[in-house]
N, C-alpha and C positions, 0 to 999 in steps of 0.2 A: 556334399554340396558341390555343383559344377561352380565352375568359374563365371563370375559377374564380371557381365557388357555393361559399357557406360557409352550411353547413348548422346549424354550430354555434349554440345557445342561449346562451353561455356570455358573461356582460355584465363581469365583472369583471377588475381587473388583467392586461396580458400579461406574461409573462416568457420573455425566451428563453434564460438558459441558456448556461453556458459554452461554449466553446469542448469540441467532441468527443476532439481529441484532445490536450486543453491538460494534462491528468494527467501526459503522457509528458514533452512540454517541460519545464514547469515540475521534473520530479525530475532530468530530466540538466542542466539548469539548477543547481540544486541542490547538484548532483554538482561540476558545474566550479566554482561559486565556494565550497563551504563543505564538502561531503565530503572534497574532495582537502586542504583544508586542517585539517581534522580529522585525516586522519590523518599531512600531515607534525608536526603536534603533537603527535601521539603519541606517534613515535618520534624528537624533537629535542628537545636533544639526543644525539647517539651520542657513546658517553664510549669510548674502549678499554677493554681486557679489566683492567687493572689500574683505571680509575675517573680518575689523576689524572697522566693524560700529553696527550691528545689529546681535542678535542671537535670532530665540526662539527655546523654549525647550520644549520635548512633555513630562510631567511629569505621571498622571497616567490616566485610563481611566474607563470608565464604562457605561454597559447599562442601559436605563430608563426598568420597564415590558411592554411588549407589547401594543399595546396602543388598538387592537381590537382581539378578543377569534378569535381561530382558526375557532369555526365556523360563525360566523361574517364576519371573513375576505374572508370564503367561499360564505358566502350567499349574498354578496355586490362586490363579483371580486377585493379582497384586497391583496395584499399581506402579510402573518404571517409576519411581522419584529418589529426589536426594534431600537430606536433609541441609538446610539452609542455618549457619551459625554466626550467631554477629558479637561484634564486642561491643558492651556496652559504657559509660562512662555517667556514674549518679555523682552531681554536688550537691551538696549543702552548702548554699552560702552564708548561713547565719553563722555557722563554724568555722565555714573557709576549709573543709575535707572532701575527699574527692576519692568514690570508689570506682573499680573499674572490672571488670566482671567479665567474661565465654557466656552469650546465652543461645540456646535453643529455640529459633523461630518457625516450627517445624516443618511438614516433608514437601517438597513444590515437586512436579510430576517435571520428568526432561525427557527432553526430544530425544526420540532414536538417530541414527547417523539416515534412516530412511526418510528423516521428514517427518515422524506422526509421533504420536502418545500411547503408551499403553496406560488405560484406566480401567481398574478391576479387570483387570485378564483381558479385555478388547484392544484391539488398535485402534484409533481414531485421529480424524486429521481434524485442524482448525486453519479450513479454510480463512483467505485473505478478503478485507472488505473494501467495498472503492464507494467513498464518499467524497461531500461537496466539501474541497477544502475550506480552510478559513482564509480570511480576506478581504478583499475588496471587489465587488460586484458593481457596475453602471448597470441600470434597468431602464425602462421607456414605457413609457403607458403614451396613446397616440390620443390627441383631443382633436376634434375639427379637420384631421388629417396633418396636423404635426405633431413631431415627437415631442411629448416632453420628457427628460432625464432625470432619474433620483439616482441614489447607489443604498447598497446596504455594506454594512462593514458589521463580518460576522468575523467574532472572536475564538481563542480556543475554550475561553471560559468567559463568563461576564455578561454585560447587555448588550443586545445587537442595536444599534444605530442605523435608521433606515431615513434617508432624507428623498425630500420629493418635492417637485417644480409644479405650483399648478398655473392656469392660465391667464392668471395676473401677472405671473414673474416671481410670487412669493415664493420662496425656497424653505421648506420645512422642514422639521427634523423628530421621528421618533423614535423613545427610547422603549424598548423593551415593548413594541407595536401599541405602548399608548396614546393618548390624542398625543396632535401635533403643536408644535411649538415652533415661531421663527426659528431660523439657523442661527440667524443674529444674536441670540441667546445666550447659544449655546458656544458661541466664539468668547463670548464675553465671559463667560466662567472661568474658559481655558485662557485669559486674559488681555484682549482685547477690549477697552472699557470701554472708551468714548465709540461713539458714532465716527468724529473722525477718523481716528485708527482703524475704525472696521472700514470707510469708504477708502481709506490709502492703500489699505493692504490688496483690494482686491481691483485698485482702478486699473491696470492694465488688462486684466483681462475682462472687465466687464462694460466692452466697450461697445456690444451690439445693440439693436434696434429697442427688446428690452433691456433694461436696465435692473436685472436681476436684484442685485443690493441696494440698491434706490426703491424699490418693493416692497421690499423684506422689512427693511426700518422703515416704513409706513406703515405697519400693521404689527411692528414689535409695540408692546406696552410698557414691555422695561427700558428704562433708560439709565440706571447703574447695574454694578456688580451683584450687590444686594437684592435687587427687584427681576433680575435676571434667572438668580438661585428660586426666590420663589415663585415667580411664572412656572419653570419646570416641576417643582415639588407639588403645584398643583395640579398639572398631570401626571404625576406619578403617584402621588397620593389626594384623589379629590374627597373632600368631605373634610378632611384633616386641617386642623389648625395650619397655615403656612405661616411660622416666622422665619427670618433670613439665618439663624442659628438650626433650627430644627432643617433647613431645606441645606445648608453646606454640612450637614453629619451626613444626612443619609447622602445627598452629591456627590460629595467629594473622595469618599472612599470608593466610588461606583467605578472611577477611572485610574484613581492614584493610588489605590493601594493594588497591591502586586496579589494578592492570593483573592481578590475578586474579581480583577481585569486581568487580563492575559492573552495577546495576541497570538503568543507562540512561535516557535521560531517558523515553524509555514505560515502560519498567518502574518509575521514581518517580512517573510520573504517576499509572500506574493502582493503586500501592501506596497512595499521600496519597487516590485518589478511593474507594476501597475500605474504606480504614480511618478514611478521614476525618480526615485530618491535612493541618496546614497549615503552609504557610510550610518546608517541608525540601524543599531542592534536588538536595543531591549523591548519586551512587549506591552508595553503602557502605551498610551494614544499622547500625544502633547500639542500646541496649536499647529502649530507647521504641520502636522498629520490633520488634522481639520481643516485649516486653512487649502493644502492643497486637495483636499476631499472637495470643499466646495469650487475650487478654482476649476476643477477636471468639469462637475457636476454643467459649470457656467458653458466651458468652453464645449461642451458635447450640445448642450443647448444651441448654442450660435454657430454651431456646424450642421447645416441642412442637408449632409450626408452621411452625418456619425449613425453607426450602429449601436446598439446595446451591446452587450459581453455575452455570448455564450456558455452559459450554465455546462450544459451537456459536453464542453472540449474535454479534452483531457489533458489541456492545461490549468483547468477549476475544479477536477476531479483527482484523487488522490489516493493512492491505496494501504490498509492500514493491515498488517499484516501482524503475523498471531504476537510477536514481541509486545508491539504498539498496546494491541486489544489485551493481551495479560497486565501491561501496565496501566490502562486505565482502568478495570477491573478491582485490579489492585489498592488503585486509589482510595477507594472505598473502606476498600479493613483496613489502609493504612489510619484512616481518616477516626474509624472508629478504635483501633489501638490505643489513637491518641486521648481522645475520647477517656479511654479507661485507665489509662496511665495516671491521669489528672486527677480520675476520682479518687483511686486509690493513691495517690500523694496526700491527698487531705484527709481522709481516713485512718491510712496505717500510721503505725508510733514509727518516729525519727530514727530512734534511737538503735542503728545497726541493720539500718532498712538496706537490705541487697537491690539492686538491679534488678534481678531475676524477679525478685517478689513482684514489682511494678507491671513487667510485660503480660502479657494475655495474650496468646499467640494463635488461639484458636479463632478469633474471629475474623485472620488471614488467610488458616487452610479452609474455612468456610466456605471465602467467598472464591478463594482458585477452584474449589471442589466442585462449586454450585456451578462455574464458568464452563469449567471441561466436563459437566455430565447436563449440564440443560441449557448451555447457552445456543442459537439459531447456527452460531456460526464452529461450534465443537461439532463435527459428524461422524457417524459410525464409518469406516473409513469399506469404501466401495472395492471391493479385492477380487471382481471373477476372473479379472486377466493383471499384465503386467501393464497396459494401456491404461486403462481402466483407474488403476492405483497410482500412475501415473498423473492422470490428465485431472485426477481429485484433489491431488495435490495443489494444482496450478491453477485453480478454479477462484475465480471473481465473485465474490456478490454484493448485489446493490443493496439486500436487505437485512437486515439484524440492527441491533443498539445502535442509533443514531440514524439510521440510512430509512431505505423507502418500507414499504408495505405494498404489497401486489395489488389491493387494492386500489391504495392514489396513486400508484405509476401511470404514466400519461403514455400518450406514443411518443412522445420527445426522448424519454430517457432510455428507452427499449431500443429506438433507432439506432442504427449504425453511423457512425459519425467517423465524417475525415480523419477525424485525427488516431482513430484507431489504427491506422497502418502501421502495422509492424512493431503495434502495443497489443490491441487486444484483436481477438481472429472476429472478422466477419459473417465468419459462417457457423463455426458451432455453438448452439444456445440451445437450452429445452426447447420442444415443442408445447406447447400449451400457457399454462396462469403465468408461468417463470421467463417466458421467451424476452430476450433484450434484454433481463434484470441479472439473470446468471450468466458468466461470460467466461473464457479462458484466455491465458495469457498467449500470446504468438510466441514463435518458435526462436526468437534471439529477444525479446524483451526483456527488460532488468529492472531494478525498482533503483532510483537516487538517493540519498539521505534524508530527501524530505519524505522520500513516499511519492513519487511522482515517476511514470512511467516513462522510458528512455527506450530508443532504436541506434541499433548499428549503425554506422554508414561508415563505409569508404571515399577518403579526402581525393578530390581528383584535382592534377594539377595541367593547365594549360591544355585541360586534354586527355590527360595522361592518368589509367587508376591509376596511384599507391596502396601499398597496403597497411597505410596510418589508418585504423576505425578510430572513428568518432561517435560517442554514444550523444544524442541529443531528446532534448524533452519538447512535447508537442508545442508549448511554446516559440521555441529558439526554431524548432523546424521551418516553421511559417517564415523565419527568412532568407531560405535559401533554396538554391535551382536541386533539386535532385533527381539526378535517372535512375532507369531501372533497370533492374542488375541483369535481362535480358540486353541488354546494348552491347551490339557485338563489337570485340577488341580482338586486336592482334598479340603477339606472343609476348611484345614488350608491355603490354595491358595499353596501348592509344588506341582510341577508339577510333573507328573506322570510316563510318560515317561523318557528313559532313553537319546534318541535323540530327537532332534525337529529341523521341521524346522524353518529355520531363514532368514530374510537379514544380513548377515556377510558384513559390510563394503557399504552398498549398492549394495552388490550382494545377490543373493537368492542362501539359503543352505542347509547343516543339520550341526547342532552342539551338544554338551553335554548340557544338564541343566546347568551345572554348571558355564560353560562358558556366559549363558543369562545374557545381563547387564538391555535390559527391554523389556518393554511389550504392544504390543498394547493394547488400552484403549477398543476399542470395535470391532466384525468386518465390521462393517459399517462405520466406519472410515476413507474408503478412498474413499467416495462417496459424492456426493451434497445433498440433503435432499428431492429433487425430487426424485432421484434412488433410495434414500436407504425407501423411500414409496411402490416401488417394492417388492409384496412379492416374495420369493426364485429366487432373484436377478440371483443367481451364477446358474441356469437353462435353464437364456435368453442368446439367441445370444446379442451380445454387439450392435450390431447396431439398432436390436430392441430395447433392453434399452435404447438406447439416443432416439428414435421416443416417446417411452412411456413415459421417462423423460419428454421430452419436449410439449408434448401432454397433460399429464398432467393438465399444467399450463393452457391449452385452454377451460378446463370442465367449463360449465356455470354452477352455484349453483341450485340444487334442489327446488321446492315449499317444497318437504319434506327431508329433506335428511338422508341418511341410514348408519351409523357408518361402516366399512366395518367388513364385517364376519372375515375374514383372515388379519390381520393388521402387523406390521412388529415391533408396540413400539415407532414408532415417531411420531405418526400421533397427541398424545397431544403436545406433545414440539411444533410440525409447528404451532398447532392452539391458543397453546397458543404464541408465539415467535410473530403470525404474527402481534398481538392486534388486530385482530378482533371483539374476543371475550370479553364480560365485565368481568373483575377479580378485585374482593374486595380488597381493599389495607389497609383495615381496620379487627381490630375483636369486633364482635357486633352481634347484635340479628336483625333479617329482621322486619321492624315496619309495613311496606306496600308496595306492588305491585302492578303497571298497565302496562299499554300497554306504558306508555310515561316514565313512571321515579320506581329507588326501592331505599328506602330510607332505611339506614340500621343504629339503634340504638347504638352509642358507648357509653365508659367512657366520652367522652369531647364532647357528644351533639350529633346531627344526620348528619346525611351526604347523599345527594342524590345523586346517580349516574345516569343521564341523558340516558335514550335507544334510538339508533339511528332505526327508520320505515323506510322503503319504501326510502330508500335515492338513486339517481342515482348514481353508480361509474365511475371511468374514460373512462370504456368500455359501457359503459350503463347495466351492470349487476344490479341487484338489492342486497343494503346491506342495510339491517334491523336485526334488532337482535332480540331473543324470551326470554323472562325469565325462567331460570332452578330453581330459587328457592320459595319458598310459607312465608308467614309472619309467625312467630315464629319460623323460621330456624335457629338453630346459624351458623354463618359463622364466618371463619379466613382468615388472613391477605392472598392473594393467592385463596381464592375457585371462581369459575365457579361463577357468577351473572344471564349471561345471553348467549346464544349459537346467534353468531354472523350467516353471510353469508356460505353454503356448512360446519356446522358443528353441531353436534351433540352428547351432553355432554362432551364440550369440546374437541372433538374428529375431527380430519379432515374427512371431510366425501366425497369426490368430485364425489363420482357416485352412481349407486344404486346396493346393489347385487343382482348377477344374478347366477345360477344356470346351469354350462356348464360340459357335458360330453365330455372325449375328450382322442383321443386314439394314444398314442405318435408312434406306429406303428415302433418301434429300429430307430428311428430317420428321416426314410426315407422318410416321409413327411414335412421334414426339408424346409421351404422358398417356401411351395407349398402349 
């Protein structure tokens, strides 16, 4: 390989950027130490069907290692898993005895260090899904040519609450999208009783032209607590007897008990960031969460310039990634375990009854089984190159369990929206039914604890980059100046110019240096790693770049292959990112090389690292690797070993150069 020219202008801070495909690790990471124990907390503990004979308790858990090597499990149609063993703890309390038991909950498939699954002898990935989180939404339906304001507050479990303003000023409320019912009502349950109290709590804000709550109680019918339960109970169950006992059973567990309502902890986050409330943690709804639900509802009304909320930001969208989706999944057999635990409590004799006897453990590997071999979002994992395997990894989609369907997707959701920069790429999407609903991640993007997409940026002070990155989420970005990481600096990183442009606020501008709060990290930051492979990107028409992004990913690997002439700086990160490539994880001196294996000399003994020939991939591509280094090399922990599939000294290599004259002619050969 000759020596790489850098063309590049660009004098300030490098960053390079998490790991490619560390999103996937880190959620089934996730999954093994805190998902699976969320949900045995859920359900521990199991009481029998009477409450006060039998309990057991799911105390901690742990995997056995794998019982056969990933390539084992390849070469016999195995699946990679480990077996999962928990300790159990059975009482009797009629006795006052307490057994405690090792049980076998059996085999859950694990991740490989590349990111995917082997199931029955295949690799497969599960892919990430980006849904509408839960929350609090403002919406607007326009009458006469004004707005009027409802919200809906969707839960992570529970009834959705949807209220709505119509052109009297009544403020309504539906539960679970049955008819509607005053607000008024419904404050009164969460306990607000008199009429007074409701007109005190809301008289400052409901101080416009209409008189929103002066409305509402004009066309409420209940006027106590009791009459209030049954107004609702008759749209929730019409035809049914309504007494005020029969309407507070089924009410009041709808919101107060915890295993039917559940905001969740994104759904309380984005309800506190929304309403601007502080300091409340748990997922229950209580008045002060009503209360300021209708006071926002009032004051969007009496502002003849508020907008609705954007659905489509990707500060309401949210991505839930394979940890998340295995523990919802999961729920289900947990759900049903319990289910049969119960039965067989009342069944089996007392008398020396094991733990073990109780569990049924089968209708967990069931439902993981049914997940990773037919679920939309488990995929035969796409292998003709290292891109390719790559970029499937990092793949979005709108649709699977909970999310869209290709046929109700609108053009709203398919659109490319502001807030994607430097979350999700612009340009690579299918062509065809999928276009807008499948998407990939940009090239520095990271997911937050909630599931909410985050962007680099560089903190700029007075002027001046630093090299403090700041990760921020499309929310928080909307408040502040940021340029673009083309903005030319000097050697101390001050920028140079006396204007620059910016997005101000999320809109795009010019402002002073002075006023810059940050910076983008790179300009290829708001691309997917396919695009930004594209050399002088910002040259192609945009719909060519998504053909050639996606294109790409189809190149079958070289017998030889050619590092490209013209490279853009990422083509090491993809090849290394994708693991294709063999990389030393050790520092040592090379003892010896072949064709099968290169063993490389440390401090604590030798270490061989195993070279894959001639091996079939998922497409029938061929992936074998070639050795890059010779015996008495030194290598450290990170150097190149071995150039995997379409690469070449560690380099992505997926075509061959070619040598093209070509005469742009002022554009007018444009698409011709």
């Amino acid at each position: 390989m000759s020596k790489v020219k850098v063309f590049s202008y660009y004098k300030g801070p490098k960053f390079t950027g998490p790991n490619l495909i560390e999103f996937q690790l880190n959620s089934f990471n996730w999954f093994l130490k805190t998902g699976l124990k969320e949900l045995f907390d859920e359900i521990s503990p199991i009481k029998d069907h009477t409450g006060n004979e039998l309990e057991l308790h799911f105390l901690d858990y742990k995997f056995d290692p794998p019982k056969y090597t990933e390539e084992q499990s390849k070469y016999k149609d195995l699946t990679y898993e480990a077996a999962l063993r928990v300790n159990l703890k059975l009482v009797d309390k009629t006795v006052k005895q307490s057994r405690t038991q090792e049980v076998y909950l059996g085999d859950f498939p694990i991740m490989t260090e590349r990111g995917t699954f082997i199931i029955n002898g295949v690799e497969r990935v599960v892919i990430a899904q980006l849904i509408r989180s839960a929350g609090v939404y403002f919406t607007a339906s326009v009458f006469r040519g004004r707005k009027l304001f409802g919200a809906k507050v969707i839960p992570n479990r529970g009834s959705w609450i949807e209220l709505e303003t119509d052109a009297s000023g009544l403020i309504g409320v539906k539960i679970d999208r049955k008819r509607r019912v005053p607000v008024t009502s419904l404050l009164r349950i969460f306990g607000l009783q008199s009429n007074d109290a409701i007109l005190k709590k809301f008289a400052n804000v409901d101080t416009g032209k209409i008189k929103f709550i002066e409305a509402t109680l004009k066309q409420d019918d209940a006027k106590t607590v009791d009459e209030a339960y049954i107004e609702i109970y008759k749209r929730l169950r019409p035809g049914d007897l309504a007494t005020a006992d029969n309407a507070r059973s089924l009410i009041e567990p709808m919101f107060q008990r915890f295993d039917r309502y559940d905001l969740g902890a994104v759904g309380r986050f984005k309800f506190n960031q929304r309403l601007e409330i502080t300091k409340k943690k748990n997922g229950l709804l209580d008045l002060e969460d009503v209360a300021q639900l209708v006071k926002e509802a009032i004051r969007l009304n009496n502002d003849l310039l508020a907008e609705p909320d954007e659905i489509d930001h990707l500060g309401n969208r949210r991505v839930r990634a394979v940890g998340e989706l295995m523990q919802s999944r999961l729920r289900v057999g947990f759900a049903r375990m319990r289910r049969g635990v119960q039965d067989r409590m009342s069944t089996l004799e007392r008398k020396g009854l094991q733990p073990a006897q109780l569990v049924n453990y089968k209708v967990l590997t069931a439902v993981i089984r049914d997940f990773f071999t037919s679920s939309q979002l488990s995929q035969f994992m796409d292998q003709v190159n290292p891109l390719a395997e790559l970029e499937h990894k990092r793949r979005l989609s709108a649709m699977g369990p909970g999310g869209l369907t290709r046929e109700r997707a609108g053009f709203e959701v398919r659109d490319v929206n502001p807030s994607y920069y430097g979350r999700i790429c612009p340009i690579q999407t299918p062509e065809g039914a999928n276009i807008g609903l499948v998407n990939y991640l940009a090239n520095y993007a990271r997911l937050n604890d909630f599931g909410f997409l985050e962007a680099p940026y560089f903190a700029v002070l007075r002027g001046k980059v630093t090299s403090k990155v700041v990760w921020l989420d499309a929310i928080e970005e909307q408040k502040h100046i940021i340029g673009q990481a083309d903005t030319k600096t000097d050697e101390d990183g001050r920028i140079a110019k006396e204007r620059v442009a910016a997005r101000i606020k999320g809109k795009p501008g010019q402002c002073k240096r002075e006023e810059l709060e940050f910076m983008d990290v790179s300009p290829n930051q708001f691309v997917s790693i396919a695009t930004s492979l594209i050399p002088f990107l910002e040259h192609d028409d945009a719909n060519r770049a998504l053909m050639g992004s996606n294109m790409q990913r189809q190149a079958v690997p070289s017998i030889k292959p050619q590092a490209p002439l013209v490279g853009t700086g990422v083509e090491e990160k993809a090849a290394y990112d994708s693991r294709q490539v063999l990389i030393s994880d050790h520092d040592g001196v090379v003892a010896a090389v072949d064709g099968k294996e290169i063993v490389i000399k440390t401090d604590g003994g030798e270490k061989v690292y195993n070279i894959i020939k001639f091996r079939r991939s998922n497409q029938s591509t061929c992936l074998s690797q070639q050795p890059v280094v010779r015996v008495g090399d030194k290598v450290k922990s990170g150097t190149l070993l071995a150039d995997g599939p379409a690469t070449e000294g560690g380099v992505l290599a997926l075509g061959q150069n070619l040598l093209v004259a070509f005469m742009p002619w002022h554009g007018g050969n444009y698409e011709d």
